[in-house]
N, C-alpha and C positions, 0 to 999 in steps of 0.2 A: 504494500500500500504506500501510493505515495502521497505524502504530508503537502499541503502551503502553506510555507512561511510567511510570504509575503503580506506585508502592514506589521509585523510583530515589534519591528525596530520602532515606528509610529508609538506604537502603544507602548511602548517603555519608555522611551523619551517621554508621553505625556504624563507617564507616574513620577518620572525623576525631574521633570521640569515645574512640576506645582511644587513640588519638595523645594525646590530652590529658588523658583521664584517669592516662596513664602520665607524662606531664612532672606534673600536680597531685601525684599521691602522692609521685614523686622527691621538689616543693619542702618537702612538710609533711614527709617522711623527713628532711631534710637539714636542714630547721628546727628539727626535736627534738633534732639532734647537734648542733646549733649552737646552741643554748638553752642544751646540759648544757654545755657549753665554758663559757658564760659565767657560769653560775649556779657552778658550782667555780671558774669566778676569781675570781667573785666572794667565795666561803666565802676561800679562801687568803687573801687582802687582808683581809677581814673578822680571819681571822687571825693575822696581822700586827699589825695594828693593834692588837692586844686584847693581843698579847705584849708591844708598846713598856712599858706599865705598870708590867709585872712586873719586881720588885728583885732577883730572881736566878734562875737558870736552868729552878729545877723548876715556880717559880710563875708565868713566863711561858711555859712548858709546858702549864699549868694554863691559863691564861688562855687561849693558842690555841688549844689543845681544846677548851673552853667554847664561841668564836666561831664555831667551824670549826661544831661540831654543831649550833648554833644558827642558822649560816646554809641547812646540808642541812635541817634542818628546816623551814625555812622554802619551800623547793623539793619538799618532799617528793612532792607529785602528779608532779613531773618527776625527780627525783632520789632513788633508792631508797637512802636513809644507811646503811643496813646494805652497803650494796656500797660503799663510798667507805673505802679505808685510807690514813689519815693517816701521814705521815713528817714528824717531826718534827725537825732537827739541827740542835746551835748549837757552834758555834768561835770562838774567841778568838782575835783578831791585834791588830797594833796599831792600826790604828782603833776596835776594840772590839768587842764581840759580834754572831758573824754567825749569825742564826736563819735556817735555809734551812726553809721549809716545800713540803709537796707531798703531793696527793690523788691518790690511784690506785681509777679508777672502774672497774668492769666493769658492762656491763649488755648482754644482746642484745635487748631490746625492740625498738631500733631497724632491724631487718631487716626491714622491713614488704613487700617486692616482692622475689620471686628474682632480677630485671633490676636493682636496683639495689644498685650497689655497698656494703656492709655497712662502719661506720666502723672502726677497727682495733679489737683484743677490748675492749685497756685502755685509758682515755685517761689522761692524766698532766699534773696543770699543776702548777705549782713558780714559787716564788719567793724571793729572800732577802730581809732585812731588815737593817740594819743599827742595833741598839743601843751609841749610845754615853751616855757621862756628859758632860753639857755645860759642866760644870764643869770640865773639863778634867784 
């Protein structure tokens, strides 16, 4: 008896091709939430940095405002700034003024596959700074 083979390679490619094309969209899914992670740690430091400057509270207020949007703008094709709320707070102890900064994003772009897991609604990065006078 003799057998046809013919389509059997069709049908294997189309069981190993769903397999993989569901691991590819996972990595570019997880890469886009893992870009926005870095692109807002990035904006925050950017942050920071812009606050050191400023002579007193409201104009390094000003300042990390300025940086922060300047950094989301910069990300903009990945990071939609209108969704990005800044937190701002600064405290005085005795080593001197502590500016704590932090971005609170939402975005659901990132649900691109119902199999894959959705990152949580908000992400949140934060960091503090410490301004002192080095003059002592």
């Amino acid at each position: 008896m003799i057998r046809d083979e013919r389509g059997s390679v069709a049908i294997e490619f189309a069981f190993v091709a769903a397999v993989f094309l569901a691991i590819l969209f996972a990595i570019i899914s997880y890469g886009f939430q893992f870009a926005t992670r870095i692109a807002l740690s990035y904006a925050v430091t950017e942050g920071g940095r812009a606050a050191v400057a400023g002579l007193d509270a409201s104009q390094r207020e000003t300042y990390a405002t300025d940086a922060i949007n300047r950094a989301l703008v910069v990300y903009s094709p990945l990071i939609d700034p209108a969704a990005a709320t800044l937190d701002l707070e600064e405290t005085e102890d005795a080593q001197g003024n502590r500016l704590a900064i932090g971005i609170e994003y939402t975005d659901a772009r990132f649900s691109l596959l119902p199999f894959i897991p959705a990152p949580e609604a908000t992400m949140r990065v934060e960091t503090t700074f410490v301004v002192t006078d080095p003059s002592g």
